[in-house]
N, C-alpha and C positions, 0 to 999 in steps of 0.2 A: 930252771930259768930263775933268775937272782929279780929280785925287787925294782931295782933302777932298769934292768933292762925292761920289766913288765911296765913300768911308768911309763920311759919312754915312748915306748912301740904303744901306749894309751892314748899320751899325749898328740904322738905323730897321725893316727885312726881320726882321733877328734879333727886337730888343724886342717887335716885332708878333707873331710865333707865340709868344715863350718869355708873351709875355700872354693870348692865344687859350688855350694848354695851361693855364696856373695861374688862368684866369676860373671865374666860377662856374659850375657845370653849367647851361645853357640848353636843355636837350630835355625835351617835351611829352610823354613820355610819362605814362600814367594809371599810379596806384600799384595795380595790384590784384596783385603776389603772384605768385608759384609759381602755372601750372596744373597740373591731373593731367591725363596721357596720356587720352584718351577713346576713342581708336580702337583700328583689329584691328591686333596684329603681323600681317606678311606670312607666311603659311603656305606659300607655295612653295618646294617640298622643291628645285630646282635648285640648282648651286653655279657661283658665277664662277670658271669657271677660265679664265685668262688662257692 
């Protein structure tokens, strides 16, 4: 593999994540919000002692 072609396919690796990171957010998440906790804290009086 020759020098220019190693630069290249460096240069191209780089631009490709630093564009991946500054694209726009593409996850499906649903907008609903903060939930509230609904469940029991754990009441087991035990302690981890290592």
């Amino acid at each position: 593999m020759s020098i220019p072609r190693f630069i290249e396919n460096a240069i191209q690796y780089v631009s490709e994540a630093v564009t991946r990171i500054f694209a726009p957010n593409d996850d499906a998440y649903p907008n609903i919000g903060v939930q509230p906790f609904d469940g029991e804290p754990n009441k087991d009086e035990k302690s981890a002692d290592w």
